[in-house]
HTML snippet that shows the backbone in 3Dmol.js (N, CA, C, O; Angstrom):
<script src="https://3Dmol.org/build/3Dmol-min.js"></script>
<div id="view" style="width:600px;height:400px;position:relative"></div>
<script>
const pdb = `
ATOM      1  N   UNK A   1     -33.268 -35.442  -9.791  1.00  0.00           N
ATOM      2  CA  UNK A   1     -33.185 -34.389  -8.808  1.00  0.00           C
ATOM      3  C   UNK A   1     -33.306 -34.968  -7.391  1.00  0.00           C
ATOM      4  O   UNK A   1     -32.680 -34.563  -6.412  1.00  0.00           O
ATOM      5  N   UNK A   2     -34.327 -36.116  -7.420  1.00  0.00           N
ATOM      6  CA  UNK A   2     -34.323 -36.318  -5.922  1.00  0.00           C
ATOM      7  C   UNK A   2     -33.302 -37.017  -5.746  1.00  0.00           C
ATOM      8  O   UNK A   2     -32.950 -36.688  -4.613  1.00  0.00           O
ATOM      9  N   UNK A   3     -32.480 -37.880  -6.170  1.00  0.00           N
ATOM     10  CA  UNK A   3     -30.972 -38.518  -5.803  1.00  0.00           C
ATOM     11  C   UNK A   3     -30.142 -37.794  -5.589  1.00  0.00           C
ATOM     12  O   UNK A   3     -29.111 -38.258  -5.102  1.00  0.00           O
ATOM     13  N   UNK A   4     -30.258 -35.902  -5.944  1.00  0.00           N
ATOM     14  CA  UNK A   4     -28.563 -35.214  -5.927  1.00  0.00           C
ATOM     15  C   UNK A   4     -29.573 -34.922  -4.421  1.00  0.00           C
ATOM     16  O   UNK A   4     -28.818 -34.958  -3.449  1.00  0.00           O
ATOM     17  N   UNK A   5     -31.163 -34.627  -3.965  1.00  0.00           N
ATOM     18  CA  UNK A   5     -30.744 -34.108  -2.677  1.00  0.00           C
ATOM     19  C   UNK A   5     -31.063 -34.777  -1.767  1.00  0.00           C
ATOM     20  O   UNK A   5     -31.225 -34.240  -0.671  1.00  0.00           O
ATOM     21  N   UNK A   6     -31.216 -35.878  -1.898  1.00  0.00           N
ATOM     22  CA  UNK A   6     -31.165 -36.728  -1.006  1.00  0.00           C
ATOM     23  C   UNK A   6     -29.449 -36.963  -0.655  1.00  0.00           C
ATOM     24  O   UNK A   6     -29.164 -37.044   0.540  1.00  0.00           O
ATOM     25  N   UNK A   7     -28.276 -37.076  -1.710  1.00  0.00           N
ATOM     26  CA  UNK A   7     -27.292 -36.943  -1.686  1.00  0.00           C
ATOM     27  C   UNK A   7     -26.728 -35.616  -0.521  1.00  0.00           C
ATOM     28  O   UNK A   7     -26.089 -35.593   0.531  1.00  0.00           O
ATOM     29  N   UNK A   8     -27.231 -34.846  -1.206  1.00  0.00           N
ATOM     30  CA  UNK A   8     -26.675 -33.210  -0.300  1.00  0.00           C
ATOM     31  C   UNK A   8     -27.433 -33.184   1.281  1.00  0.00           C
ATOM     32  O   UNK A   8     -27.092 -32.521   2.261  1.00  0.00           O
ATOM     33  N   UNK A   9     -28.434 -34.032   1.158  1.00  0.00           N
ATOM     34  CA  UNK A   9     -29.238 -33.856   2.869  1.00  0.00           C
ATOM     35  C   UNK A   9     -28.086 -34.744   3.960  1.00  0.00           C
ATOM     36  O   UNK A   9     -28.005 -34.592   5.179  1.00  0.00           O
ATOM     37  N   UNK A  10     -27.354 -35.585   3.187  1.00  0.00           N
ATOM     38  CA  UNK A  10     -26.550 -36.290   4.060  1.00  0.00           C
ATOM     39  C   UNK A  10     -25.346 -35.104   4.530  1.00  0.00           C
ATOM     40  O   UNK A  10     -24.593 -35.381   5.463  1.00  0.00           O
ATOM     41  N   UNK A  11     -25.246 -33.963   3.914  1.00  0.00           N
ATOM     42  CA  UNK A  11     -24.108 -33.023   4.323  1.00  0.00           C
ATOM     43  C   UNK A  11     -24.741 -31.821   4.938  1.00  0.00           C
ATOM     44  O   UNK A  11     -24.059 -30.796   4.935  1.00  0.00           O
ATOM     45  N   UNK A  12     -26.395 -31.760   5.668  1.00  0.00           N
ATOM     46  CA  UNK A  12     -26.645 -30.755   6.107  1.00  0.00           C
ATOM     47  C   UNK A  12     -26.295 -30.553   7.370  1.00  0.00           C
ATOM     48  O   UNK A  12     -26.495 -29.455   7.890  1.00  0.00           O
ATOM     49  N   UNK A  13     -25.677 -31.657   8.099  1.00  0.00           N
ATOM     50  CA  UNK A  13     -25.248 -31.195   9.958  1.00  0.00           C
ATOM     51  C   UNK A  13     -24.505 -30.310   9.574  1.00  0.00           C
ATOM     52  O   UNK A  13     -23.920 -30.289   8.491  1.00  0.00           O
ATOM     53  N   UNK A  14     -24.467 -29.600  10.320  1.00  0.00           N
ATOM     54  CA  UNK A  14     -23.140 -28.068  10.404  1.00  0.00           C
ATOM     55  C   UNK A  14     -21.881 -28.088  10.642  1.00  0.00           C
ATOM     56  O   UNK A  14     -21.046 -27.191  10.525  1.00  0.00           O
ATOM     57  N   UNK A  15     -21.712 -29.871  11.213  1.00  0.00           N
ATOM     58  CA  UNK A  15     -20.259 -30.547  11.122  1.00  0.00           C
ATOM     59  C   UNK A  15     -19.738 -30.176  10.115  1.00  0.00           C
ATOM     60  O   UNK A  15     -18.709 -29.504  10.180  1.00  0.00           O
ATOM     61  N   UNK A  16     -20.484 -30.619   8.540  1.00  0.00           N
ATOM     62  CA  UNK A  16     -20.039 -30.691   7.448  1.00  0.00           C
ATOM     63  C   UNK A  16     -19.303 -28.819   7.045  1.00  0.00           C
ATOM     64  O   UNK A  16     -18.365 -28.790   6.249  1.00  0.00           O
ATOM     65  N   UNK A  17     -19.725 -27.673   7.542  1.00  0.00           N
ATOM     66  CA  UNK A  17     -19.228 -26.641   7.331  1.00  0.00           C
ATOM     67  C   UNK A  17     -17.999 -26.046   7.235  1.00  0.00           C
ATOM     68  O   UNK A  17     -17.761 -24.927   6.780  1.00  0.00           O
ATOM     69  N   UNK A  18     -16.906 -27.181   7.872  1.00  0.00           N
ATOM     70  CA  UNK A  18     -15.361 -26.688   8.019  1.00  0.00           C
ATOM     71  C   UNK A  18     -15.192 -26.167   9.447  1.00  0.00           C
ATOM     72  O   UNK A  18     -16.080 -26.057  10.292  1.00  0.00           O
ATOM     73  N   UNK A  19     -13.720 -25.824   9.583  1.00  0.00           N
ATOM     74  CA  UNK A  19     -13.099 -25.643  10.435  1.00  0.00           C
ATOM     75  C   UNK A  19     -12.503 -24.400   9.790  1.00  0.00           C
ATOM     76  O   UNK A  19     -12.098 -24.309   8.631  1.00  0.00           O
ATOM     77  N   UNK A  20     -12.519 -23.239  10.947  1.00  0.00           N
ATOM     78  CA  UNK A  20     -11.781 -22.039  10.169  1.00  0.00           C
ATOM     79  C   UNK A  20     -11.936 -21.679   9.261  1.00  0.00           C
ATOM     80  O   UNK A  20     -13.067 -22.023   8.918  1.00  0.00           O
ATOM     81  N   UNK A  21     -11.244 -20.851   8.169  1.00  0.00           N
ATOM     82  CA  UNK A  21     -11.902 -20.577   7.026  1.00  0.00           C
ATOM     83  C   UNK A  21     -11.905 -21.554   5.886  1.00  0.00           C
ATOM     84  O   UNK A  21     -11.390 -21.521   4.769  1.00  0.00           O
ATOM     85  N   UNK A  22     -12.361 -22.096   6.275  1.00  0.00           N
ATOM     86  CA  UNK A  22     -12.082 -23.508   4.892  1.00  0.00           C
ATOM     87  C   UNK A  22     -13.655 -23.328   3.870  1.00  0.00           C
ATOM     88  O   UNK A  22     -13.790 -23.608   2.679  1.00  0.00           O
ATOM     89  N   UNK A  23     -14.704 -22.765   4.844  1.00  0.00           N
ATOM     90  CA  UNK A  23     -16.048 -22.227   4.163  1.00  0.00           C
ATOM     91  C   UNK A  23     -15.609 -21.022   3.352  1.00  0.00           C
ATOM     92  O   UNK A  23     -15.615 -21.003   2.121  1.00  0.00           O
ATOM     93  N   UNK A  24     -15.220 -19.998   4.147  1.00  0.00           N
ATOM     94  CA  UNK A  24     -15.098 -18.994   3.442  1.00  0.00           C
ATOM     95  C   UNK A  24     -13.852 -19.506   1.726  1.00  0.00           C
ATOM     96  O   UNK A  24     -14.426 -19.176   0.688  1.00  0.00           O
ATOM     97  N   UNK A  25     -12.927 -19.943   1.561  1.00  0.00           N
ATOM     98  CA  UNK A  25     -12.342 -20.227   0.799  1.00  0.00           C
ATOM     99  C   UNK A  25     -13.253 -21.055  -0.176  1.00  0.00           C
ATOM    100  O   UNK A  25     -13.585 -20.717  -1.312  1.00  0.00           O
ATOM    101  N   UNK A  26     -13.539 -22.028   0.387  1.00  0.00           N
ATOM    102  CA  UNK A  26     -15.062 -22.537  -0.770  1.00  0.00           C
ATOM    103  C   UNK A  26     -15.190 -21.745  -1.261  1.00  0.00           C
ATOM    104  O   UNK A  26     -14.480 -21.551  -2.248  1.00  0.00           O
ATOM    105  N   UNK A  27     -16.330 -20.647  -0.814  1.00  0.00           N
ATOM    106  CA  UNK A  27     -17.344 -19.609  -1.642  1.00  0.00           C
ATOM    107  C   UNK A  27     -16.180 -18.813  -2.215  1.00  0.00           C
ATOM    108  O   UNK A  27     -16.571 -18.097  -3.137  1.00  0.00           O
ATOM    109  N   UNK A  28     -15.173 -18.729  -2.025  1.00  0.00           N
ATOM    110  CA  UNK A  28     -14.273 -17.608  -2.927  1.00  0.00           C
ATOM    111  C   UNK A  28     -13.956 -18.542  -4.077  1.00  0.00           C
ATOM    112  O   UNK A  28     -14.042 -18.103  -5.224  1.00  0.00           O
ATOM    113  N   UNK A  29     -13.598 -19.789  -3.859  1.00  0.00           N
ATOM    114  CA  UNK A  29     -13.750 -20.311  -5.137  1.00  0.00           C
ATOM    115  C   UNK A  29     -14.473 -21.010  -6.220  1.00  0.00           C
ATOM    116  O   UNK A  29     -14.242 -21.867  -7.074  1.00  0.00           O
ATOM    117  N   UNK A  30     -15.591 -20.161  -5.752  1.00  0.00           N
ATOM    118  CA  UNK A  30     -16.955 -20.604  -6.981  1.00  0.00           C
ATOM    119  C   UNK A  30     -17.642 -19.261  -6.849  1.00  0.00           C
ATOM    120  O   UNK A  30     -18.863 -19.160  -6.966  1.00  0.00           O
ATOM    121  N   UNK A  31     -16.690 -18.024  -6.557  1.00  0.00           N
ATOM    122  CA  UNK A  31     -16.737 -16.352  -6.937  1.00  0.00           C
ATOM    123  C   UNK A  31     -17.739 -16.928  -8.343  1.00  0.00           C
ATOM    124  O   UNK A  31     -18.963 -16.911  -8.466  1.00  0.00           O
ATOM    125  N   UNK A  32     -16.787 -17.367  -9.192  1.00  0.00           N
ATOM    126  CA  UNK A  32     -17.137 -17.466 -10.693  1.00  0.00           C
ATOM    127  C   UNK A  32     -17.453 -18.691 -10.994  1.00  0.00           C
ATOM    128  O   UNK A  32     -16.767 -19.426 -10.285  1.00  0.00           O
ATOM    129  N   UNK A  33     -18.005 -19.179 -11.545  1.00  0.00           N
ATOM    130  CA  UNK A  33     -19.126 -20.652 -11.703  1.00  0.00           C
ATOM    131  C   UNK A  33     -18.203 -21.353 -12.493  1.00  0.00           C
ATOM    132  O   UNK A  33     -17.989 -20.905 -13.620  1.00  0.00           O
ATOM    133  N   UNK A  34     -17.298 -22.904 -11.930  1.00  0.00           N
ATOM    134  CA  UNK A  34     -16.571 -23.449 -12.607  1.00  0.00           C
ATOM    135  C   UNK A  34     -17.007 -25.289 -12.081  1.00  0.00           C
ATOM    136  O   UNK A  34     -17.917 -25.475 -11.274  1.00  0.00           O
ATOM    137  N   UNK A  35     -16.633 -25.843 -12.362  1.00  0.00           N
ATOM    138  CA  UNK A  35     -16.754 -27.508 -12.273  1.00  0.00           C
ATOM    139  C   UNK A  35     -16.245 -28.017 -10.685  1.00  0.00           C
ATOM    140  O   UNK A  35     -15.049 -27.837 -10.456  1.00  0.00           O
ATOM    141  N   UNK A  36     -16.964 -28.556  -9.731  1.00  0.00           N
ATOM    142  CA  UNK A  36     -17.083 -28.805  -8.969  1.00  0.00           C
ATOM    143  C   UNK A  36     -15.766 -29.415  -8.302  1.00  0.00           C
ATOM    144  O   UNK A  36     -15.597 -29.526  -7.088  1.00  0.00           O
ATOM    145  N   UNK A  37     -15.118 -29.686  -9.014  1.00  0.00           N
ATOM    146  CA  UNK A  37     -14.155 -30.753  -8.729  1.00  0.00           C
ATOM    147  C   UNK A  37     -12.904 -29.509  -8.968  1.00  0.00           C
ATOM    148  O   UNK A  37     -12.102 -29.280  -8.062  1.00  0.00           O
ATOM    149  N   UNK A  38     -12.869 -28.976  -9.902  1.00  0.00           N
ATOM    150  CA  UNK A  38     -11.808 -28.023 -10.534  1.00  0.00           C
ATOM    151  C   UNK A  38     -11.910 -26.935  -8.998  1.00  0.00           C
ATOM    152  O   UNK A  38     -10.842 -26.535  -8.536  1.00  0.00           O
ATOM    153  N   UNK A  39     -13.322 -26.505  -8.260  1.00  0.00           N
ATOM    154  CA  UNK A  39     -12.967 -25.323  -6.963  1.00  0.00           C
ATOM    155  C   UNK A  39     -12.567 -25.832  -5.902  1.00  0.00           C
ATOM    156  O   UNK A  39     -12.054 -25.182  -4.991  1.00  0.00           O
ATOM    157  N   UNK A  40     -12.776 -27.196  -5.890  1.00  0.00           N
ATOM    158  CA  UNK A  40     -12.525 -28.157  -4.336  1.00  0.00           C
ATOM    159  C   UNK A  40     -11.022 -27.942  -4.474  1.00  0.00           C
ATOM    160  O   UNK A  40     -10.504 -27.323  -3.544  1.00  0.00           O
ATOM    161  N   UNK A  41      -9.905 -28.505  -5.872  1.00  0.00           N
ATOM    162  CA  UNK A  41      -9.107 -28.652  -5.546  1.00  0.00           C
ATOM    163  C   UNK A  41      -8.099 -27.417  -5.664  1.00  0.00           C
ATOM    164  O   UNK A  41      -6.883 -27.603  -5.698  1.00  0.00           O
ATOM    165  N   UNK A  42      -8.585 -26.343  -5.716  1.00  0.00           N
ATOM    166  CA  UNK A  42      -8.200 -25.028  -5.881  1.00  0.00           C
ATOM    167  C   UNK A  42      -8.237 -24.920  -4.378  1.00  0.00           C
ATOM    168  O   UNK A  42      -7.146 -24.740  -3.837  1.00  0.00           O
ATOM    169  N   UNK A  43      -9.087 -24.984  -3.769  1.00  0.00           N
ATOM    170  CA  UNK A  43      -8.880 -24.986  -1.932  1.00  0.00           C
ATOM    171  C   UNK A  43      -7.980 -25.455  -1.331  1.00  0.00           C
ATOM    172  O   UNK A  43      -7.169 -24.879  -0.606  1.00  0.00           O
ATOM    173  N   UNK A  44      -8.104 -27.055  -1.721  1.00  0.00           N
ATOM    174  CA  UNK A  44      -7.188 -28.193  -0.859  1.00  0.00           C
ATOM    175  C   UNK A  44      -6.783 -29.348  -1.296  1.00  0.00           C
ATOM    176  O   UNK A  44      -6.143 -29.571  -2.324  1.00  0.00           O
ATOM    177  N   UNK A  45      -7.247 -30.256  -0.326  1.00  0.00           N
ATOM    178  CA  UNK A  45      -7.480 -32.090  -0.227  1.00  0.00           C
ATOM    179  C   UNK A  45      -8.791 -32.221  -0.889  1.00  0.00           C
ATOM    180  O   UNK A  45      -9.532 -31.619  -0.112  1.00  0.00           O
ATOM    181  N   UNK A  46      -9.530 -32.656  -1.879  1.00  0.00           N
ATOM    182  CA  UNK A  46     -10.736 -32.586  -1.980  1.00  0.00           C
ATOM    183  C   UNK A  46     -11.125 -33.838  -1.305  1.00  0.00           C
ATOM    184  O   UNK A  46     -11.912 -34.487  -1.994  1.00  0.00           O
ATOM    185  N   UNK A  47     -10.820 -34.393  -0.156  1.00  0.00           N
ATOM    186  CA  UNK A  47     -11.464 -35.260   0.783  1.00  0.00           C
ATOM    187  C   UNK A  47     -11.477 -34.261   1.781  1.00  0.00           C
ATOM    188  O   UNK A  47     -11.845 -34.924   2.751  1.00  0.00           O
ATOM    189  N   UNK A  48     -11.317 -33.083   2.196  1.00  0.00           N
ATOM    190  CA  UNK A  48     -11.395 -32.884   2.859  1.00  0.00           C
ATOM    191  C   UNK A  48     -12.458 -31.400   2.833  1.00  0.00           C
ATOM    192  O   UNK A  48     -12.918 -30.908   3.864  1.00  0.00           O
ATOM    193  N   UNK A  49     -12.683 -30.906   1.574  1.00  0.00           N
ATOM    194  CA  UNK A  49     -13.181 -30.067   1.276  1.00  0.00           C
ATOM    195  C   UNK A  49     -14.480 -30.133   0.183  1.00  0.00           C
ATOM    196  O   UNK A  49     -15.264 -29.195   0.038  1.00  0.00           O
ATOM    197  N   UNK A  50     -14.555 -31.317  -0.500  1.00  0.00           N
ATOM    198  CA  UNK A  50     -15.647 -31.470  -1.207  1.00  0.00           C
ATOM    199  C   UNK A  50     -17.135 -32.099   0.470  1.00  0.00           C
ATOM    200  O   UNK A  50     -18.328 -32.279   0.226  1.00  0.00           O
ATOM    201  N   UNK A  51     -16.806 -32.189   1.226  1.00  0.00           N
ATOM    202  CA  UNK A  51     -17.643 -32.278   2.156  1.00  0.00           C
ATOM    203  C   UNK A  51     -18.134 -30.818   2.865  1.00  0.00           C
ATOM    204  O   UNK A  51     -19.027 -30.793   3.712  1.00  0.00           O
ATOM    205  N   UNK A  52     -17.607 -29.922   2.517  1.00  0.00           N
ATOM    206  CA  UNK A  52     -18.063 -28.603   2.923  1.00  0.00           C
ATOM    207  C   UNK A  52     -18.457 -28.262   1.381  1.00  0.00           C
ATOM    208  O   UNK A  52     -19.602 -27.887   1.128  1.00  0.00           O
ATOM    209  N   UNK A  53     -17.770 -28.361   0.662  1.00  0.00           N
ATOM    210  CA  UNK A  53     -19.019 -27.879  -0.721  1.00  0.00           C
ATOM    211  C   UNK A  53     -19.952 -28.469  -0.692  1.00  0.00           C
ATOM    212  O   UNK A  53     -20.930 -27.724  -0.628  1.00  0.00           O
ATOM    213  N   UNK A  54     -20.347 -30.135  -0.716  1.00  0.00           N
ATOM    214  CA  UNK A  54     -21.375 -30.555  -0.272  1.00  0.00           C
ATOM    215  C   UNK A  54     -22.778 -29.712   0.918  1.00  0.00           C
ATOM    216  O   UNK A  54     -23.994 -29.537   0.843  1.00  0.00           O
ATOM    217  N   UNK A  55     -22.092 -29.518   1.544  1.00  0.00           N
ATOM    218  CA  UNK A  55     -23.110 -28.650   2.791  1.00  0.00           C
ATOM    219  C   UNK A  55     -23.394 -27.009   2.153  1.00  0.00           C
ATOM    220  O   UNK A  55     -24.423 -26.334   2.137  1.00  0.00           O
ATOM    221  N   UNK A  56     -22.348 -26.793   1.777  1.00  0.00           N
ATOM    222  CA  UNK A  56     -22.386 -25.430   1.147  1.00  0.00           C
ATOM    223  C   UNK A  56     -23.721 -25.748   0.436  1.00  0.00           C
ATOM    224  O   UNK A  56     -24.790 -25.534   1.008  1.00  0.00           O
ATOM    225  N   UNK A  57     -23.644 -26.375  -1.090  1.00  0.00           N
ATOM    226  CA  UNK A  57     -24.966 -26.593  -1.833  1.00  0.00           C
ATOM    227  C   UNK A  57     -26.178 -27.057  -1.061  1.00  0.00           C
ATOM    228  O   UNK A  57     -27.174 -27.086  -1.784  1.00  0.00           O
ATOM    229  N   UNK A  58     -26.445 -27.505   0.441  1.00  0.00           N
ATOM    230  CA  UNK A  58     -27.918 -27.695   0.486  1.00  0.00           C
ATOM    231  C   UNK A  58     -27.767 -26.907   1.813  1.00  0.00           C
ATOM    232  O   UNK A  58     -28.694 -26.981   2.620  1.00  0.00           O
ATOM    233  N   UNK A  59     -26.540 -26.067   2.142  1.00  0.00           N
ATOM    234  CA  UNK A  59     -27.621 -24.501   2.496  1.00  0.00           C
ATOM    235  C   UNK A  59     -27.568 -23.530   1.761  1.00  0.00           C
ATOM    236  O   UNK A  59     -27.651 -22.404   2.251  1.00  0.00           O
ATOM    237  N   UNK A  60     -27.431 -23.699   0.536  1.00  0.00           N
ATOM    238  CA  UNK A  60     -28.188 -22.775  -0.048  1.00  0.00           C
ATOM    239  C   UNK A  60     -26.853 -21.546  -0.861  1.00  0.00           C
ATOM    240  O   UNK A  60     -27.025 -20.825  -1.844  1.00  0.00           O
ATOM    241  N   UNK A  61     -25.805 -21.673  -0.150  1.00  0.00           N
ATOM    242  CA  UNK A  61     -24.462 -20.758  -0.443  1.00  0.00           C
ATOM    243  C   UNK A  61     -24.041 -20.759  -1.530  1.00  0.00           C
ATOM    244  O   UNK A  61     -23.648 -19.726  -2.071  1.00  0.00           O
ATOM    245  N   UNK A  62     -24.027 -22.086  -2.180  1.00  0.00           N
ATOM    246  CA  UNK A  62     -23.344 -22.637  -3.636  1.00  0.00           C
ATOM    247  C   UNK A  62     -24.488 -23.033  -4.242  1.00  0.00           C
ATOM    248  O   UNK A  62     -25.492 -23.300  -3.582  1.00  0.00           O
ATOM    249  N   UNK A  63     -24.460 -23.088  -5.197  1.00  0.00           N
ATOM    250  CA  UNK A  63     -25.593 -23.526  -5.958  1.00  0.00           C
ATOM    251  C   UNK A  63     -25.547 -24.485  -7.986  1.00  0.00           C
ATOM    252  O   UNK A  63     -25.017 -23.904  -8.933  1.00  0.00           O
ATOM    253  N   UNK A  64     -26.026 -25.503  -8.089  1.00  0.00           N
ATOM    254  CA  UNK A  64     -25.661 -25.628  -9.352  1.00  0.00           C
ATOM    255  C   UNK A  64     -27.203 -26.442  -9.772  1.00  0.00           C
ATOM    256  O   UNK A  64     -28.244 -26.536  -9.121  1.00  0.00           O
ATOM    257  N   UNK A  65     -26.816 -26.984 -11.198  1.00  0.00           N
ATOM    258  CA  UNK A  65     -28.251 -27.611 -11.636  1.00  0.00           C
ATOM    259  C   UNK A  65     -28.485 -28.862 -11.095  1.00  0.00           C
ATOM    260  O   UNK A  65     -28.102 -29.844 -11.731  1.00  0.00           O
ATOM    261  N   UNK A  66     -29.220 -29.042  -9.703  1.00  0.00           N
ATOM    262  CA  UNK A  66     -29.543 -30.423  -9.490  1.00  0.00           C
ATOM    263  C   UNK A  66     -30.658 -31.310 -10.230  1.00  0.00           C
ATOM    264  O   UNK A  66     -31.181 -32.275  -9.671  1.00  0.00           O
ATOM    265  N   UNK A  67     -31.041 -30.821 -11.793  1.00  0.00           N
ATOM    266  CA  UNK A  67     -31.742 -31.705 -12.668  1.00  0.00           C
ATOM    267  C   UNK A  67     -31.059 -32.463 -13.383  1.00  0.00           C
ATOM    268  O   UNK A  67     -31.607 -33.059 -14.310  1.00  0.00           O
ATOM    269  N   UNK A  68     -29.343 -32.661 -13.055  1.00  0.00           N
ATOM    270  CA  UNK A  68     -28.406 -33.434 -14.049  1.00  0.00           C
ATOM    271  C   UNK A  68     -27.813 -33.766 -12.519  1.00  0.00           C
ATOM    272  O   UNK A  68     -27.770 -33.094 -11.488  1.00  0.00           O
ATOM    273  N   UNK A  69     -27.307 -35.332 -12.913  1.00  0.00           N
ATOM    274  CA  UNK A  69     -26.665 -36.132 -11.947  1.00  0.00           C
ATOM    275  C   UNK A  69     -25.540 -35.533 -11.433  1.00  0.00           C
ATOM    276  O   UNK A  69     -24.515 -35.495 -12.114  1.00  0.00           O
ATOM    277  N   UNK A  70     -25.578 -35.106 -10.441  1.00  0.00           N
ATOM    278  CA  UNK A  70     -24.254 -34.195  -9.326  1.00  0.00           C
ATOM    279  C   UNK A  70     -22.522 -35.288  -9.977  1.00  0.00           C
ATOM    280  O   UNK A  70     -22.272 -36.492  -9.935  1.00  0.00           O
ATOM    281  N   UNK A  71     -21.893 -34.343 -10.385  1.00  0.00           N
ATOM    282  CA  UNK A  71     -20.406 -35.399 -10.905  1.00  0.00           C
ATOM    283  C   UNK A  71     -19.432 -34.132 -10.749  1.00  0.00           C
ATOM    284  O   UNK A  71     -19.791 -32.997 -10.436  1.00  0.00           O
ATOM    285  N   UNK A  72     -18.132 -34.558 -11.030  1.00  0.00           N
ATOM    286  CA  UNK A  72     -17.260 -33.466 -10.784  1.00  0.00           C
ATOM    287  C   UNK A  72     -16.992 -32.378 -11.896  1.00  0.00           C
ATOM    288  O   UNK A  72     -16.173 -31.468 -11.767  1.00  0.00           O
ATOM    289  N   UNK A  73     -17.659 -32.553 -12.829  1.00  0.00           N
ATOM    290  CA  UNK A  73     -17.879 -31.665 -13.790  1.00  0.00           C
ATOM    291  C   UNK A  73     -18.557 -30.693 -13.741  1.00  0.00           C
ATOM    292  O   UNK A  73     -18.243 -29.600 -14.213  1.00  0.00           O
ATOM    293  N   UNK A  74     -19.842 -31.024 -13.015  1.00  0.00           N
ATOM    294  CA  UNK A  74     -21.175 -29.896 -12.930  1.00  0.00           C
ATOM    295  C   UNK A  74     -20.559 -28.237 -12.539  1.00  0.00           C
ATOM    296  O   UNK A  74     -19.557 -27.891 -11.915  1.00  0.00           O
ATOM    297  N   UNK A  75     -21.148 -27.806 -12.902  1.00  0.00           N
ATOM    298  CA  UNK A  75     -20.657 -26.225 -12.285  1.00  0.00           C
ATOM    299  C   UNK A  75     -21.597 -25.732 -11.448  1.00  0.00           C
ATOM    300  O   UNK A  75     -22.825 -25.805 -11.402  1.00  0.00           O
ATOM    301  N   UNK A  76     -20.473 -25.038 -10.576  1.00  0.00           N
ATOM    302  CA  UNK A  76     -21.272 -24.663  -9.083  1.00  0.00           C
ATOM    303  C   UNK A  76     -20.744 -23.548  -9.426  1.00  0.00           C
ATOM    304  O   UNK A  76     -19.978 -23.273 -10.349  1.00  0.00           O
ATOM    305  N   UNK A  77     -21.442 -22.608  -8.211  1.00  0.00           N
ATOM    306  CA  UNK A  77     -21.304 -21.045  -8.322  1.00  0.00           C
ATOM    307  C   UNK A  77     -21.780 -20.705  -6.744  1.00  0.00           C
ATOM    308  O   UNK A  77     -22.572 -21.384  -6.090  1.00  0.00           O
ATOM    309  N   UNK A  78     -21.172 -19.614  -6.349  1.00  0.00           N
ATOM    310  CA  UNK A  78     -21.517 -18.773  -5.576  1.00  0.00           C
ATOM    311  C   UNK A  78     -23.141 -17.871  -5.235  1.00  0.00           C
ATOM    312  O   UNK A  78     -23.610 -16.904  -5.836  1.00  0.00           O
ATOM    313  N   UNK A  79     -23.467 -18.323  -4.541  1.00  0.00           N
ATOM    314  CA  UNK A  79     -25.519 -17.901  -4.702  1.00  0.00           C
ATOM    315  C   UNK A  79     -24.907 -16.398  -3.818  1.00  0.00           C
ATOM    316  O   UNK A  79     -23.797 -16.094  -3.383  1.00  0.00           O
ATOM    317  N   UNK A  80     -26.230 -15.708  -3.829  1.00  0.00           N
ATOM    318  CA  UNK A  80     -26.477 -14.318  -3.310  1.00  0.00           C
ATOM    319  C   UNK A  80     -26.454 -14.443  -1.758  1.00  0.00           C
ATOM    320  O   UNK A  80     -25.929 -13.724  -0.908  1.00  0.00           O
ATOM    321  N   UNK A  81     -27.030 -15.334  -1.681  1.00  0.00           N
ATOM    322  CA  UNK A  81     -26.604 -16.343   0.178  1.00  0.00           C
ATOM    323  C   UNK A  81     -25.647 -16.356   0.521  1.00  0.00           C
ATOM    324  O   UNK A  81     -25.317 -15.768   1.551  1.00  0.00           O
ATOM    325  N   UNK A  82     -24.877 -16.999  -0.176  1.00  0.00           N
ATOM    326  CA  UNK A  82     -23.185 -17.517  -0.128  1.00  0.00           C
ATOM    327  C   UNK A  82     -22.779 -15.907   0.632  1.00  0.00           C
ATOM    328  O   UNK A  82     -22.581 -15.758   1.838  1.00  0.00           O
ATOM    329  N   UNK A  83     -22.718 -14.715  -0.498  1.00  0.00           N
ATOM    330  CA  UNK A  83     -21.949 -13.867  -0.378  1.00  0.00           C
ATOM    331  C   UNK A  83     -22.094 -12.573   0.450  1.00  0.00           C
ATOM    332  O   UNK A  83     -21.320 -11.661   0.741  1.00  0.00           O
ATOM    333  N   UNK A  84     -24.273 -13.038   0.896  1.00  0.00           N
ATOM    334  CA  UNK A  84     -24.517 -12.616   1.936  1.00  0.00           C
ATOM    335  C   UNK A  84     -23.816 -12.558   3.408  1.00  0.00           C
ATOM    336  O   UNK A  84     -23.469 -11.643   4.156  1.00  0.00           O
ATOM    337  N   UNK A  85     -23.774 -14.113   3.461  1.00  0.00           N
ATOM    338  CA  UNK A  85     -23.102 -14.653   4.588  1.00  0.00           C
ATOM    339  C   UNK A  85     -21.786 -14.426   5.013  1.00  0.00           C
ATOM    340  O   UNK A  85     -21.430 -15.074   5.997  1.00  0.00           O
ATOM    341  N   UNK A  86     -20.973 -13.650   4.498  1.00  0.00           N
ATOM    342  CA  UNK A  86     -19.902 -13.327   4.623  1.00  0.00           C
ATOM    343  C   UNK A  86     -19.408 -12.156   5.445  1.00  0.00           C
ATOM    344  O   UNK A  86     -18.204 -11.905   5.501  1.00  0.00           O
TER     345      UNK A  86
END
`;
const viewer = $3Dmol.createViewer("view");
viewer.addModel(pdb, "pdb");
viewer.setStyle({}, {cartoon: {color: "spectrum"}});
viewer.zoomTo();
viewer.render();
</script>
């Protein structure tokens, strides 16, 4: 656990949030809880968008099990935050 957030603290500047709606499209695509890698590239470039899911998960918007090593499999989901924020 402490390696995925020590991992995710490196994506908390607000840089990491996107440009335009590139946040909001994130959280629409982890509406429904699927594999990390499978919603990035439903967005875009995932170089260009797994760095806003990154930030997404350590504020709190996205959310998945950080007691298993963060990989592109894990499933993320949309938190009550996420859809607050909207």
């Amino acid at each position: 656990m402490a390696s995925n957030v020590a991992w995710l603290a490196g994506y908390r500047h607000p840089r990491y949030r996107g440009h335009g709606d590139l946040e909001e499209a994130v959280l629409d695509a982890f509406a429904q809880p699927r594999p990390l890698i499978e919603g990035a590239v439903m967005v875009g470039d995932p170089l260009q968008v797994l760095p806003v899911v990154y930030h997404a998960l350590w504020a709190g918007r996205l959310e998945t099990a950080l007691e298993v090593p963060l990989h592109e499999q894990v499933l993320v989901r949309r938190t009550a935050a996420g859809e607050r924020e909207r």
